[in-house]
C-alpha positions as CSV (number, residue, x, y, z in Angstrom):
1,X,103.0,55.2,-42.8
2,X,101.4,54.6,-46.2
3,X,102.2,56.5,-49.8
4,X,100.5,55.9,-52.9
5,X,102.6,54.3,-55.6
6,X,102.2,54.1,-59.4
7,X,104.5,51.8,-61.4
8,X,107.5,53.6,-63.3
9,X,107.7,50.9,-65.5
10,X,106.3,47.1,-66.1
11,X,108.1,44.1,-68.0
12,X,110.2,41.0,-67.3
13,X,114.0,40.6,-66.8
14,X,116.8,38.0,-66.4
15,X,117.7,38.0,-62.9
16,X,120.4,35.5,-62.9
17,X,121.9,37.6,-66.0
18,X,121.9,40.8,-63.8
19,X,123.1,39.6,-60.9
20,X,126.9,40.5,-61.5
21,X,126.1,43.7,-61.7
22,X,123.8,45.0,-59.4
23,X,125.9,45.8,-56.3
24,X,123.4,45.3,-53.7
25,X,123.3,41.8,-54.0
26,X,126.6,40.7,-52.1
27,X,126.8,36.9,-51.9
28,X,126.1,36.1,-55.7
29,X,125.7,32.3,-55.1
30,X,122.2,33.4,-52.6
31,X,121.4,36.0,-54.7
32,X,117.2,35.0,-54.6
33,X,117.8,35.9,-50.9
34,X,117.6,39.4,-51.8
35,X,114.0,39.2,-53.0
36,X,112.3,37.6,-50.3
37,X,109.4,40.0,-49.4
38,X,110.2,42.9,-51.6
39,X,113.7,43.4,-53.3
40,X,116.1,45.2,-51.1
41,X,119.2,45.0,-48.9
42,X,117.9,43.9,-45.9
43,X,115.2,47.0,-45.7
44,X,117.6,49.5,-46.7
45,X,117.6,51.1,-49.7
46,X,118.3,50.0,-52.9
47,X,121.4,52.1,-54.8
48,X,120.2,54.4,-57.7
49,X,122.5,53.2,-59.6
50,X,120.9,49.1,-59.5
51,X,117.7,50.5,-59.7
52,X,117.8,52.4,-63.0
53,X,120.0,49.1,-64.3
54,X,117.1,46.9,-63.1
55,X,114.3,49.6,-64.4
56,X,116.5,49.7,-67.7
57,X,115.7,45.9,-68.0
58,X,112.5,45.3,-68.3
């Protein structure tokens, strides 16, 4: 399967500062884990809710 993607948005952002918050990152103390590869929870999907906080950050 491919799709064509565009970027919604492009900038930096503290990711040890939003790591409290985002929910799908459960083990805090690992929480570079989570973006080996591509950011997600373990190929599911992230929540809608972390993804407009991380969009929201840049």
């Amino acid at each position: 399967w491919r799709a064509r993607l565009e970027p919604i948005k492009l900038g930096l952002a503290d990711f040890e500062k939003l790591v409290p918050e985002l929910t799908f990152i459960v083990k805090k103390e690992r929480a570079t884990v989570y973006l080996v590869g591509t950011p997600a929870n373990l190929r599911r999907p992230i929540p809608v809710k972390d993804a407009k906080r991380l969009i929201n950050s840049f």
